[in-house]
C-alpha positions in Angstrom: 46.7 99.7 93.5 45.2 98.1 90.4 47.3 94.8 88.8 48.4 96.9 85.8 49.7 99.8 88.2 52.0 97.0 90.2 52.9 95.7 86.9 54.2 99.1 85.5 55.8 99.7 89.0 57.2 96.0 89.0 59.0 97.3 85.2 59.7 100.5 85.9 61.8 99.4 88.8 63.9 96.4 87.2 64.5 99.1 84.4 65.8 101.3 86.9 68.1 98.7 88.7 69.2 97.4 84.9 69.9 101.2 84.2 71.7 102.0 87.3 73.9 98.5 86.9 74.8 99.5 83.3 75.5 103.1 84.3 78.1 101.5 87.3 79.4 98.9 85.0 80.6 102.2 82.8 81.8 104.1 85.6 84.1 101.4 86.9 85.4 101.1 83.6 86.1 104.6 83.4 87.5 104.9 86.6 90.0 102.0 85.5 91.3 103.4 82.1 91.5 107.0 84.2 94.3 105.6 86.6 95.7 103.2 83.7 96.6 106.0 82.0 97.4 108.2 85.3 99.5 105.5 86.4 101.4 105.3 82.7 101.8 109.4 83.2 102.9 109.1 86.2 105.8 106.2 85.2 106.7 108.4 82.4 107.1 110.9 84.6 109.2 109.7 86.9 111.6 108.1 84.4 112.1 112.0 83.5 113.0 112.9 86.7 115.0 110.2 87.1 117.1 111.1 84.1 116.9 114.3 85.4 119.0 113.5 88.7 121.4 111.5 87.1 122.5 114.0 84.8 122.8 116.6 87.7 124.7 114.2 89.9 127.1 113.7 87.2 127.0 117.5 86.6 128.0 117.9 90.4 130.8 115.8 90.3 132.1 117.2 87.5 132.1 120.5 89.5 133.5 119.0 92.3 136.6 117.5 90.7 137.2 120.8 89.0 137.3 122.8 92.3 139.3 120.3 94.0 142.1 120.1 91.4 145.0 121.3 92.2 145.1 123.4 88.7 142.3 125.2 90.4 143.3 126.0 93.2 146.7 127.3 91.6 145.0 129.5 89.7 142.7 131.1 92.8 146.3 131.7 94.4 147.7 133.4 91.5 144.3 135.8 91.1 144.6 136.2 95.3 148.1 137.3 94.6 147.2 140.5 91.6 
């Protein structure tokens, strides 16, 4: 190989490595706003659900104190006596 040969080899490869470290430097950075904002969904998300539970737990116990009054359970005697 001539000297100018090793000297284009010698830039070609420090512009790949300069390329490639860019292109990784980008990736990363993508990679991190991805599962910022994945994580933020996912925070949102579960302060849905959690709403979501506590409405239905109070929703349950409104149900259960209705079924175990005893105004209830007068009125399924009377409809078992008709």
């Amino acid at each position: 190989m001539s000297e100018g040969e090793v000297a284009v080899l010698i830039v070609a490869i420090i512009f790949a490595f300069v390329s490639f470290s860019t292109y990784l430097s980008y990736r990363s950075k993508a990679l991190r706003y991805s599962v910022d904002s994945m994580e933020k969904s996912l925070a949102e998300e579960n302060e849905k659900l959690l709403s979501k539970t506590s409405e239905l737990e109070r929703r349950i116990q409104v149900l259960e104190s209705i079924v175990t009054s005893k105004d209830f359970k007068l009125s399924e005697e009377i409809e078992a006596l008709k």
